[in-house]
N, C-alpha and C positions, 0 to 999 in steps of 0.2 A: 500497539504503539502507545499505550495509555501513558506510559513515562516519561516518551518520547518530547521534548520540547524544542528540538531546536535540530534542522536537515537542511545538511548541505547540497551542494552540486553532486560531491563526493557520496552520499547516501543515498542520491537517486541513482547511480550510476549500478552501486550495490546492488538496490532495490529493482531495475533491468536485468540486468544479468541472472540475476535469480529465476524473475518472472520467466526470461526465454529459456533459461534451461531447464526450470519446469517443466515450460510449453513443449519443449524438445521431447520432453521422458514423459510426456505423457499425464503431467501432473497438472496443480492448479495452487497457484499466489492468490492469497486473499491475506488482506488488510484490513485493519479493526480499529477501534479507539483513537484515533485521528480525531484532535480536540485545538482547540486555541490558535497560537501561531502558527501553526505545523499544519492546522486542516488547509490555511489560508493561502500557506503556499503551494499545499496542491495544487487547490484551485488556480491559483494566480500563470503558474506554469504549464497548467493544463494536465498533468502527472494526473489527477482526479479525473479524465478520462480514460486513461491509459489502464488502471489497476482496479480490481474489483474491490470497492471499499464499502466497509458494514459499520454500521455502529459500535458492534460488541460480540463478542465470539458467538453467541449463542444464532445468530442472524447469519454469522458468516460460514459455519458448521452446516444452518439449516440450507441454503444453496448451494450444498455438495450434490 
């Protein structure tokens, strides 16, 4: 999400959906590069608990 600057209601909804169908099949949602306004409403929303979030791929790779 390093591009990423600006998440709606409408992009966490995305951002769910995925996670549980993952979770469903067996797989794993990881998150990365979450910087500036964007990291802040994770936090705010609490969504930064919800989803596994790294700094930068390399972190988020190494927790497979």
């Amino acid at each position: 999400l390093t591009e990423l600057d600006y998440i709606s209601s409408i992009g966490f909804r995305v951002f769910l959906i995925a996670a549980k169908q993952l979770n469903h099949d067996d797989g794993v949602f990881r998150i990365y590069g979450i910087s500036g306004n964007v990291k802040e409403v994770f936090d705010i929303s609490g969504f930064a608990t919800v989803f596994d979030i790294f700094d930068n791929e390399a972190e988020a790779l190494a927790d497979l």
